[in-house]
C-alpha positions as CSV (number, residue, x, y, z in Angstrom):
1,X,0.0,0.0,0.0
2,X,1.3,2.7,-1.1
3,X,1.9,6.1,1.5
4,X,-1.3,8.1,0.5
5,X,-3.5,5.2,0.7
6,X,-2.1,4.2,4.1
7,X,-2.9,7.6,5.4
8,X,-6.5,7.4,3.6
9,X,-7.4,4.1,5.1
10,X,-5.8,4.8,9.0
11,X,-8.2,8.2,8.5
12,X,-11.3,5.2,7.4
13,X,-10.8,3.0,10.8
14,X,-10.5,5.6,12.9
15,X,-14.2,7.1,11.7
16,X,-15.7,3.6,11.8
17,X,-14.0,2.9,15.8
18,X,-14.9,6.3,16.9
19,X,-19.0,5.8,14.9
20,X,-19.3,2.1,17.2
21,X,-17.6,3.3,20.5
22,X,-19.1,5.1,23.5
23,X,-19.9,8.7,22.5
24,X,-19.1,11.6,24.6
25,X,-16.4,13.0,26.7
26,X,-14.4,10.3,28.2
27,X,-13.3,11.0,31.9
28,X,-11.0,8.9,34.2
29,X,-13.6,8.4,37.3
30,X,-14.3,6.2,40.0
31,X,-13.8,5.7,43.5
32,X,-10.3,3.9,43.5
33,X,-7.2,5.2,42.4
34,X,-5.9,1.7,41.8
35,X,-8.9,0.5,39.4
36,X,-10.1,3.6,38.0
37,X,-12.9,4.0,35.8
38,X,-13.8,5.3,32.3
39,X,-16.8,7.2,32.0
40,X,-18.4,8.8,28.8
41,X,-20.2,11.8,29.5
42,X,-22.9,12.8,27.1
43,X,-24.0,16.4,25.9
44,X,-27.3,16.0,27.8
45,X,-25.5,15.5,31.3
46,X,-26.1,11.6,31.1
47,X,-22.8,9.3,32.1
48,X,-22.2,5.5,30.6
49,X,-19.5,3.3,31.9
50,X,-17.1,3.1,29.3
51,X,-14.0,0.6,30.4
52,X,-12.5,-0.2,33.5
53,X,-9.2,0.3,33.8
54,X,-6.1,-0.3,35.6
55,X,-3.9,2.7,36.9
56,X,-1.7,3.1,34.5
57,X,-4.1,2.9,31.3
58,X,-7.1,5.1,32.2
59,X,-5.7,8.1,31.2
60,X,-4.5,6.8,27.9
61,X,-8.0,5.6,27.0
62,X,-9.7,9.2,27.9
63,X,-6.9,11.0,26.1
64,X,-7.7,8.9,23.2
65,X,-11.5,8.7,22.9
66,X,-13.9,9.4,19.8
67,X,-13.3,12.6,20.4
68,X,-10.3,12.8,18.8
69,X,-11.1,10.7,15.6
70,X,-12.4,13.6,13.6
71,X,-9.1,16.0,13.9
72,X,-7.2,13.1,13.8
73,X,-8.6,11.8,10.9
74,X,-8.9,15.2,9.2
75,X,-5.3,15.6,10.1
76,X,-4.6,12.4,7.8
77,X,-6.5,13.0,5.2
78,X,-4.5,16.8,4.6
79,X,-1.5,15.0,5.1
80,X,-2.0,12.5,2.5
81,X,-3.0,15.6,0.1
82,X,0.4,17.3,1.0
83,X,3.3,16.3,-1.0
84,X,6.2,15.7,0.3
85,X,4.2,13.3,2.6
86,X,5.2,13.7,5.7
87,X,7.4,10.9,7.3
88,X,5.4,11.3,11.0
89,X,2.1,10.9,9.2
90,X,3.1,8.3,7.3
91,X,4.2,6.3,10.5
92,X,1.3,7.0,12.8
93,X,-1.1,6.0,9.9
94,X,0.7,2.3,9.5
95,X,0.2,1.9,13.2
96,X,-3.0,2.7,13.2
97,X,-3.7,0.4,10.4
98,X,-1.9,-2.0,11.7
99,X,-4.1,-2.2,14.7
100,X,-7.4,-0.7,14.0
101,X,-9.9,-3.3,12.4
């Protein structure tokens, strides 16, 4: 695949994870530092477990919720358009293809 098309298709998954995961703002809540929890909190004030989470991972998950597939994506998509491609892009959309269905 060819570097355009890898930045194309990393911009695809990450639309189709964000459109089937919990909506809304992802927080790291709960009662326990040591299993925390993540919570998506909706426009209209409601709140829907997300994940539970260990310590260490339950900021990582909030800082990368649905919420950020849109730039992100958008971000791909004007890199792939920009020629030279840029190496950075290039590498964080074959990761993301490489992991996202």
């Amino acid at each position: 695949m060819d570097a355009g098309t890898a930045l194309r298709t990393a911009a695809d998954r990450v639309e189709r994870l964000a459109a089937r995961t919990t909506g809304g703002d992802w927080r790291v809540d709960g009662l326990l530092a040591t299993r925390p929890e993540v919570v998506a909190h909706s426009a209209d004030g409601g709140t829907e477990h997300v994940a539970e989470a260990r310590e260490r991972t339950a900021t990582w998950i909030a800082a990368l919720s649905p919420a950020l597939a849109a730039p992100l994506a958008a971000w791909l998509r004007a890199a792939a358009a920009q020629e030279p491609l840029a190496p950075e892009a290039v590498s964080v959309a074959r990761v993301l293809s490489d992991r996202l269905p």
